[in-house]
N, C-alpha and C positions, 0 to 999 in steps of 0.2 A: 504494500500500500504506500509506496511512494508518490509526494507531493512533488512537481514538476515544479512548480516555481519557489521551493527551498532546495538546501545543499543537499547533497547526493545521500542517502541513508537515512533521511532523515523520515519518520513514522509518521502519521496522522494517529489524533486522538490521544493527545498527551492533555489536552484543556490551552491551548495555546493558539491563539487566532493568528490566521497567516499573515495579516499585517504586521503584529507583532514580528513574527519569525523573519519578514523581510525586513525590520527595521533591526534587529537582532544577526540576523547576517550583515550589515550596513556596516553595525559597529565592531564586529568581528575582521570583515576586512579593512576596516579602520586603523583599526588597535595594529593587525597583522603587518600592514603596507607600513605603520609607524615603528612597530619591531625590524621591520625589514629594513626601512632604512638606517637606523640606529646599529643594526648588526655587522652593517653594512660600512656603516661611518668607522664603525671599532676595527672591521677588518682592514678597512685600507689605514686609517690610521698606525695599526700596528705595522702593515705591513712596510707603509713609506719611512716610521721612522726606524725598524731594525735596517732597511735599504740605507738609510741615510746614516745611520749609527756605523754601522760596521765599512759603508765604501766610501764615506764621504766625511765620516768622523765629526757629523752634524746632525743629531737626532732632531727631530720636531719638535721646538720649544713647548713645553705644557703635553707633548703628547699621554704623560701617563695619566696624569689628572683627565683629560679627555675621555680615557679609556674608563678611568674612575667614576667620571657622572653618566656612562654610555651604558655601562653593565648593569645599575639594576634597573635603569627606564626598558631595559631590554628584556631583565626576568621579570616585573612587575606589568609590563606593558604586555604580556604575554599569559599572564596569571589567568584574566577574567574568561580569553577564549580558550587556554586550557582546560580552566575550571568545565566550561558552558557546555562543551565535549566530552568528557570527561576521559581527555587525555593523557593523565597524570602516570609516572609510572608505579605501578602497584602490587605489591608484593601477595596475594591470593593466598594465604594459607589454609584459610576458614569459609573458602569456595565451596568444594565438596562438602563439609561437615556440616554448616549450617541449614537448612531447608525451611519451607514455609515462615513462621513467623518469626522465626530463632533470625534470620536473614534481615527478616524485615526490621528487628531489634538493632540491628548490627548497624544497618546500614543508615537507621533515623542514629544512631549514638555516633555513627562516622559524619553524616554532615552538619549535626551540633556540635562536632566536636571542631570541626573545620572552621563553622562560621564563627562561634568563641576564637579561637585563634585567631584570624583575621580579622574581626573588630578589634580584637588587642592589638594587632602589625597597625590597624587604621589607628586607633587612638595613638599609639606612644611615638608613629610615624607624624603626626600632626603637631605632638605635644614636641618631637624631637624640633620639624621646621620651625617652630612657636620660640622655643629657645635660640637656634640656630639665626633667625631672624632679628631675634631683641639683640642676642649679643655679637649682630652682623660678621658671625664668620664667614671668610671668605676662604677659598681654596690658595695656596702659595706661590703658584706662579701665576697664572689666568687671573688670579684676584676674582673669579665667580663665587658670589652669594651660593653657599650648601643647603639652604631654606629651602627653594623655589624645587628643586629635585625631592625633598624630601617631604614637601607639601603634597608634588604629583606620583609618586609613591603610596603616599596615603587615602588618593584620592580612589588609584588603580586600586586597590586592596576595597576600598567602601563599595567599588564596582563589583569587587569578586564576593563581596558577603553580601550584596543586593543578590546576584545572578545563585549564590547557596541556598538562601533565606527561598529563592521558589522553588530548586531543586529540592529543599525539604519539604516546604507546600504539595509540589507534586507525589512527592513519596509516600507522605499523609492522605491526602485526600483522592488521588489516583495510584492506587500501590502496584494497578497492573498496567499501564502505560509504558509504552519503551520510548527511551529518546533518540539521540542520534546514536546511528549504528546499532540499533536494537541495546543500546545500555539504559538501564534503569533511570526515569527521574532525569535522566539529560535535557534540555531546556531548547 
């Protein structure tokens, strides 16, 4: 029962209207083509300044720090369309064992257990730019404010415990629903 005008695998009859789901891919490839360029900036970054370092004995001024505010806009900017997939990798021990509700227990206490964590990454992340901001640290060479990064870190996280908080609604209130790629609760 594949819907034509969502991503490939994706199920009908999760409770999720296709408008939704077209505006949910929007920001999917959004967040991605933003990962992508950022991944993208680190690799040639790295790569022009070991080029520069070892043959020309002139590394790119600020290149590390660069790399430094590129890596987690990269893993955080990457989090919500993991999460939304449920891409993550996962270690299966309690696959086999668990069945009917034992499962169903498992899997409401794994994405409360998710979203509690990541409102904490969101709060101490806002409270870190909050400090970071007042006592205007800046990075050592670039002179870049470390706030504005750690404000959109905290933002990307409030995205991945909005996008959990319905992955657990569906779990609850539709427990037999597949999401994307016939996984549980996928959004």
């Amino acid at each position: 029962m594949s819907d034509n005008n969502s991503s490939p695998g994706r199920e009908s009859g999760v409770g999720v209207t296709p408008s939704s789901l077209s505006l949910l891919g929007i920001l999917d490839k959004a967040l991605m083509a933003c990962v992508a360029v950022v991944m993208f900036g680190m690799m040639a970054v790295t790569f022009v300044d070991v080029l520069g370092r070892y043959f020309f004995s002139a590394p790119i001024p600020g290149g590390f720090e660069l790399i430094q505010f590129m890596l987690p806009l990269a893993m955080f900017g990457a989090l919500p369309v993991i999460t939304r997939a449920e891409a993550h990798i996962v270690i299966s021990v309690m696959t086999g064992v668990l069945k009917g509700k034992g499962a169903w227990i498992q899997r409401f206490c794994v994405l409360t257990g998710c979203i509690v964590v990541n409102m904490g990454i969101t709060y101490l992340m806002w409270l870190q730019g909050s400090e970071l901001a007042e006592a205007q640290q800046i990075s050592g060479f670039l002179e870049w404010s470390y706030a504005p990064p750690a404000y959109l870190i905290s933002l990307l996280s409030a995205v991945t415990v909005i996008i959990l908080i319905f992955m657990l609604i569906l779990h609850v209130f539709w427990p037999s629903a597949n999401g994307v790629g016939g996984k549980k609760d996928a959004i």
